[in-house]
C-alpha positions, 0 to 999 in steps of 0.5 A, a space after each residue: 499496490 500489495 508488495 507482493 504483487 509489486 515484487 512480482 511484476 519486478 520479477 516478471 519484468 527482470 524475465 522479460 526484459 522490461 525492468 528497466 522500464 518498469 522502475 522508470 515506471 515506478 520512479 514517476 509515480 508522485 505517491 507510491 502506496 506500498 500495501 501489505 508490507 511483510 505478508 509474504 517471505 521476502 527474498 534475496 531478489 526481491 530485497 535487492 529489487 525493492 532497494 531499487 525501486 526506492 532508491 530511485 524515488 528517494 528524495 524525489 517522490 513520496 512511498 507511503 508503505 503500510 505494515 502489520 508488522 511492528 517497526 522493530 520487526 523490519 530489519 529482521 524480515 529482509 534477509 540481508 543485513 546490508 540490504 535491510 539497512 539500505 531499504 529501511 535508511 531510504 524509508 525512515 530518512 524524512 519519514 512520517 509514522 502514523 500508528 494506528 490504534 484499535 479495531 480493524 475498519 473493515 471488521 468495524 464494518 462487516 456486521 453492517 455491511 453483511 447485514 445489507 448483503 454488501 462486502 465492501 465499503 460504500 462508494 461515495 463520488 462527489 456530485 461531479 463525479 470524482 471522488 470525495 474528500 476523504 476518499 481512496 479510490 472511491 471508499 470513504 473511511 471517514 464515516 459509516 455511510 447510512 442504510 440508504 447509500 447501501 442500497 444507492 451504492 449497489 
């Protein structure tokens, strides 16, 4: 889930009175994906709000976050100090870093894919059905699917 759109449904929920419900929620998620970490302006609400979320899956379950922004960055992008070391202490504690290198895979991809009038990644379900190894939501990132699946996937 985009944190924006994470810190939007918190807000929503805070309105209408089903936060507490909605952090409950979040808590039982076993792998929460937090996407697109500091693409939006972060506010005081939504620090205090995303210190919730993963003060409550501390040591319980695992929060895998993406970002573009560098690690040192990330104090300075949550306005406030104290909160900024409450959220960072809960995701750097027990934590794996995998940096990336090199060219975006969607940009990798486009000229293919634009070239087959596709432009999204091909799905690949397994025989069975589910997905396959090596897939996320359906998309397979480990290999550039032939000019065949593209027509198969469409």
């Amino acid at each position: 889930m985009r944190l924006s759109r994470l810190l939007e449904e918190l807000a929503v929920a805070r309105v209408d009175g089903g936060y507490s419900k909605v952090l409950a929620g979040l808590a039982k998620i076993d792998a929460l994906v937090i996407d697109d970490w500091a693409i939006t302006p972060m506010t005081a609400d939504a620090s205090r709000d995303l210190l919730e979320v993963l003060d409550d899956r501390h040591q319980r379950r695992s929060t895998l976050v993406t970002s573009q922004l560098a690690v040192k960055h990330r104090h300075d992008y949550l306005a406030n100090p104290t909160i900024a070391d409450a959220i960072l202490d809960r995701l750097v504690q027990n934590s794996h870093r995998i940096t990336l290198q090199g060219e975006s895979l969607r940009k990798a991809q486009r000229p293919e894919l634009e070239r087959h009038g596709l432009t999204e990644p091909a799905l690949r379900p397994s025989p069975d059905g589910r997905l396959a190894s090596g897939s996320v939501a359906g998309i397979n990132w480990n290999r550039r699917p032939a000019s065949s699946e593209y027509a198969h996937t469409c």
